[in-house]
N, C-alpha and C positions, 0 to 999 in steps of 0.2 A: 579712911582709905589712904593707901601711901601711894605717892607717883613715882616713877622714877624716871629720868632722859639720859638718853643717851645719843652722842651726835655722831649721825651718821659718818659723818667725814673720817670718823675716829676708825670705823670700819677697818677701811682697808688698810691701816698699818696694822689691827689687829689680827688681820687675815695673814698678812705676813710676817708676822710673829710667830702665829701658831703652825706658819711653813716649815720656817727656822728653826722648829723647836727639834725634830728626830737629829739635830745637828750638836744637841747637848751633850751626850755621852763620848763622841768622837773630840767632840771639843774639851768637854772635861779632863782626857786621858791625857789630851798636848797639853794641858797646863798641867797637870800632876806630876808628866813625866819626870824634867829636872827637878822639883821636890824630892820626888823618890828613890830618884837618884841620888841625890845629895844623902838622904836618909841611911841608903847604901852604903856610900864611903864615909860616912861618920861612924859606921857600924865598924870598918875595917879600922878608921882610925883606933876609936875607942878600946877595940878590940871584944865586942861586944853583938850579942843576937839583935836582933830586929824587937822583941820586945825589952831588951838592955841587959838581958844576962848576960855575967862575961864567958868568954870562950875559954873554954880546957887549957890549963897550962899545957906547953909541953913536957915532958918525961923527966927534960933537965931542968925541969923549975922554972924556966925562961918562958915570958909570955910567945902565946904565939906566932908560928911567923909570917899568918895572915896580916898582921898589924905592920910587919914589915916590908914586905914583899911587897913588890907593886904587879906581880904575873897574872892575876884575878882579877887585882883591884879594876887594873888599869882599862879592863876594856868591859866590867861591872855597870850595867846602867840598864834604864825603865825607857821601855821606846814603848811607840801606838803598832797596834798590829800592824800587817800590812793590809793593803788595798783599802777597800774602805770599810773592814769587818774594825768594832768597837771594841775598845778594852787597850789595855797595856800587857805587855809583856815583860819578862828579866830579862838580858842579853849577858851573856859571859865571855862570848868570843870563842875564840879557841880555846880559853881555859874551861869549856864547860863539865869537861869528864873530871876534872879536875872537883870544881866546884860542887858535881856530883859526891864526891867521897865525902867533902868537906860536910855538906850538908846532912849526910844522915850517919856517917861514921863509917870503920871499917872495923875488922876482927883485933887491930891494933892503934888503931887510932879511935880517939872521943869523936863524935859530932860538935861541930863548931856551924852551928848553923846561920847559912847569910840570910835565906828567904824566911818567911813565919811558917812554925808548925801548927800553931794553933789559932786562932783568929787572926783579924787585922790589927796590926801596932798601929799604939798613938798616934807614932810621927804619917803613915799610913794614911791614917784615918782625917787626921788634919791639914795633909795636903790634899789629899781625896772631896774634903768639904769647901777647903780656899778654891781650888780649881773647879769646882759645880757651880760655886757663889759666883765667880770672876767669868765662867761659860754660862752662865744665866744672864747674868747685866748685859754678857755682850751682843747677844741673841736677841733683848729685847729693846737695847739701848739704841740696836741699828736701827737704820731710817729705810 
């Protein structure tokens, strides 16, 4: 027959652990955020999608002039929703009708897309798993 012990004392930080825990998802999204951002403006650097395809030349052969432009770039970034609802969001600022075209194309322009069309990217995905790791420890590392 096997024993096992367990001390009670150990109790109530487990109790408040398992408080802390609805606190993961909210917490996960504020550490992803600047990642994802970052992700973002590497994408514009690069001049490239979110899974690393590069973006349509322009007409004249010149790359695009998302890569130059700073009018999108600049105000481009991953925030927490608001209030205390979970997840993240994109923010474009004022350039969002903007960033609309860019993202799915128009009757004369290619698609140069900033967000993913089709699943979650890499870089996505791996700041998504660092920021769950890093909101895990910090939930149960608390005292």
């Amino acid at each position: 027959m096997m024993q096992a012990t367990f001390p009670l004392a150990q109790m109530g930080r487990l109790e408040r652990v398992l408080q802390r825990l609805d606190q993961l998802p909210r917490r996960t999204s504020a550490f992803a955020a600047p990642d994802i951002t970052a992700a973002l403006q590497k994408e514009f650097s690069q001049g490239r999608d979110p899974h690393g395809r590069p973006w349509k030349k322009l007409a004249t052969g010149k790359p695009s002039h998302l890569t130059a432009s700073k009018k999108l770039r600049r105000q481009t970034r991953a925030a927490l929703l608001p209030g205390s609802r979970m997840g993240l969001r994109i923010l474009f600022g004022s350039r969002a009708r903007v960033a609309g075209f860019h993202q799915t194309g128009t009757g004369s322009m290619p698609a140069r897309r900033i967000l993913p069309d089709k699943g979650l990217p890499v870089s996505w995905r791996v700041a998504l798993e660092r920021a769950h790791r890093k909101a895990f420890q910090a939930i149960t590392r608390a005292q």
